[in-house]
C-alpha positions, 0 to 999 in steps of 0.5 A: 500500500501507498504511504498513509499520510504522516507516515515516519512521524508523530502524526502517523497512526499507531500500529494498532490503529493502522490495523482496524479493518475499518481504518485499513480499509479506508486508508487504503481507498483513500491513498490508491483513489482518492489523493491521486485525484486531490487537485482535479477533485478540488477544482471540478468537484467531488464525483459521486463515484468518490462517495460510492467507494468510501459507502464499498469499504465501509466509512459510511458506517462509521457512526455505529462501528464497534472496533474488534475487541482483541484490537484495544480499540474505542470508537472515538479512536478510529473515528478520529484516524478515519476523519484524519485520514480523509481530511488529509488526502482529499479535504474536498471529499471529506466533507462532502462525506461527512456531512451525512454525521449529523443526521445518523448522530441524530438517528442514533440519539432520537428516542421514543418510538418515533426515533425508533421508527425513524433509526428503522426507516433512514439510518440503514440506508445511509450507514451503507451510502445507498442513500447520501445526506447532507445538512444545514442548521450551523446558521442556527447560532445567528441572531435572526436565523434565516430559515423558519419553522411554522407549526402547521396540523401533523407537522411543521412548514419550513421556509426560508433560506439554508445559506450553505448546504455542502454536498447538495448535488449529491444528495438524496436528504436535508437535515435540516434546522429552523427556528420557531416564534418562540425561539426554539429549534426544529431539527427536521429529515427533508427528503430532497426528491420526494417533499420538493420545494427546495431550490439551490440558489447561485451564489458567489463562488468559494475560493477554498472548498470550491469543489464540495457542492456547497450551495445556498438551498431556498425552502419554500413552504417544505411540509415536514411531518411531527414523524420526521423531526428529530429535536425540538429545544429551546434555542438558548440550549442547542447554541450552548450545546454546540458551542461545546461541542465545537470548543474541541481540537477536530480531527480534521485539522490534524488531518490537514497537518498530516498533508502540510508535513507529508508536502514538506518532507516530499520538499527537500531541503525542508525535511526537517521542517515537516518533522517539526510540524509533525511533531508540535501536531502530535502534541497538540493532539494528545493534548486535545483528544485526551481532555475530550476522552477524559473530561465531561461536556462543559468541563475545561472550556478555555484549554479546549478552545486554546488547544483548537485555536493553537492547532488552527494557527499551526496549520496556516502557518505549516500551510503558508510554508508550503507555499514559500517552499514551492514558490510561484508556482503555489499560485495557480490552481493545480498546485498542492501547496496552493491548495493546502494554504485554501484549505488551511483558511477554510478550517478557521471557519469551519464550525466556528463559534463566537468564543474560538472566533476571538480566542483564534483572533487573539493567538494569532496577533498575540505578538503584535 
């Protein structure tokens, strides 16, 4: 097999860890397929036929995976290498893929029998890529949240605009949020097909990320049966919540150094340089993952949004340096240096929040 990105440094998976079925499998998928393809994937677009490789060997059901017993393995572990991995070789795919979590987060969460009836009906389907989702509810956090929930007999009627759905193109279902009169969140399961009203709106295009099928989704009057919505809470509380949860190191970012130290030690004589980036990752890792495996939600805050807005510095910087190691040539697209520092750029936003907003902010200028 093709070298697993960070391999011969402190980002590299552990034995174990390389072993999983699971991990192997996509690692395997990913090095042969997916990276070869990385630049022309990041211009054109993210194929159907990358999403129908990762459904063949398995990453679909990774929410729900159960590592061998004999291997020491927690879930938490092989899903962070398998998101590590992706995000690595091919940032453009990996989103679009993982954009289906949330929803099968939700599926398994749901109780009552309707989120038994719910788990039967549409989880199976997405586990194994035959049906791929998609989602918007990030705008939630706004002060005027942009897509509306009226209460309606047996359900709800959604309209409004989804500023960026990623991977609309590709998908069969919308997991979507909308926000009440009375400031309370809807979380609905919209089928794209089947319940209509929804339009994609040209919007401008995007300089990082441009290939993952993002679009602005306009919901005129969307009927949503009480049979397929999967929370309903006060909106105070889902903002809280997901500030939480978001306050974490994601394993993305690591991702992305992985390529940004692979870029380097591919880049002589800067060798050296992508060990040390390597290396400062690997600790920022450790750090991060072990105060969300040993700490409770809620619990070291301030150290969790230091330690993702350090990760994030690190990986512009690694990034920025790639593009001082190629030179010119790092300005047109194409050039996987160029394309790294996009990248780099898009993970300051990516599931941002008010507080590592400001704690990024402040980082990156401490100096000044």
């Amino acid at each position: 097999m093709q070298r697993a990105p960070g391999a011969g440094t402190e980002l590299a998976a552990p034995p174990g860890l390389a072993a999983d079925p699971l991990v192997a499998a996509v690692t395997e998928a990913a090095v042969r397929v997916l990276r070869p393809e990385a630049e022309r994937t990041a211009e054109e677009g993210v194929p159907a036929a990358h999403l129908e490789l990762l459904a063949d060997c398995g990453a679909y059901g990774l929410i729900g995976y159960e590592p061998p017993p004999e291997g020491g393995l927690t879930p938490r572990q092989v899903a962070r290498e398998v998101h590590e991995v992706l995000a690595a070789v091919d940032p453009s795919t990996w989103f679009v893929w993982t954009q289906h979590v949330p929803l099968a987060k939700a599926l398994l969460a749901a109780d009552g029998p309707v989120g038994a009836a719910l788990r039967e009906e549409w989880l199976p389907a997405p586990a194994g890529g035959a049906r791929r989702a998609t989602a918007g509810f990030a705008f939630l956090r706004h002060p005027r949240p942009p897509v509306t929930a009226e209460r309606v007999p047996g359900g709800w009627r959604l309209s409004g605009r989804a500023p960026w759905v990623t991977g609309w193109e590709l998908a069969d279902s919308l997991f979507v949020g909308a926000v009440t009169t009375s400031d309370e969140v809807v979380l609905a399961l919209v089928d794209r097909v089947a319940d209509g009203g929804m339009t994609a709106v040209a919007g401008a295009p995007l300089w990082a990320m441009g290939g993952t099928h993002t679009a602005s989704v306009e919901l005129r009057d969307v009927h949503v049966p009480d049979a397929r919505v999967l929370g309903r809470e006060p909106r105070a509380d889902w903002i809280r919540a997901y500030d939480l949860e978001n306050a974490d190191a994601q394993p993305a970012v690591f991702g992305q150094l992985r390529a940004t130290a692979d870029f380097l030690l591919a880049s002589p004589p800067y060798e050296d340089l992508g060990l040390r980036v390597a290396r400062r990752a690997a600790g920022l890792r450790a750090r991060a993952y072990g105060l969300r495996d040993e700490l409770a939600p809620g619990e070291g805050t301030a150290e969790r949004l230091a330690l993702r807005a350090a990760s994030l510095d690190l990986a512009v910087r690694a990034a920025a340096t790639c593009v001082a190691v190629a030179g010119g040539r790092a300005i047109q697209y194409g050039h996987t240096a160029g394309r790294l520092s996009r990248e780099a750029q898009f993970h300051l936003i990516q599931a941002q929040t008010t507080s590592l907003r400001t704690e990024t902010a402040r980082l990156m200028l401490e100096d000044l």
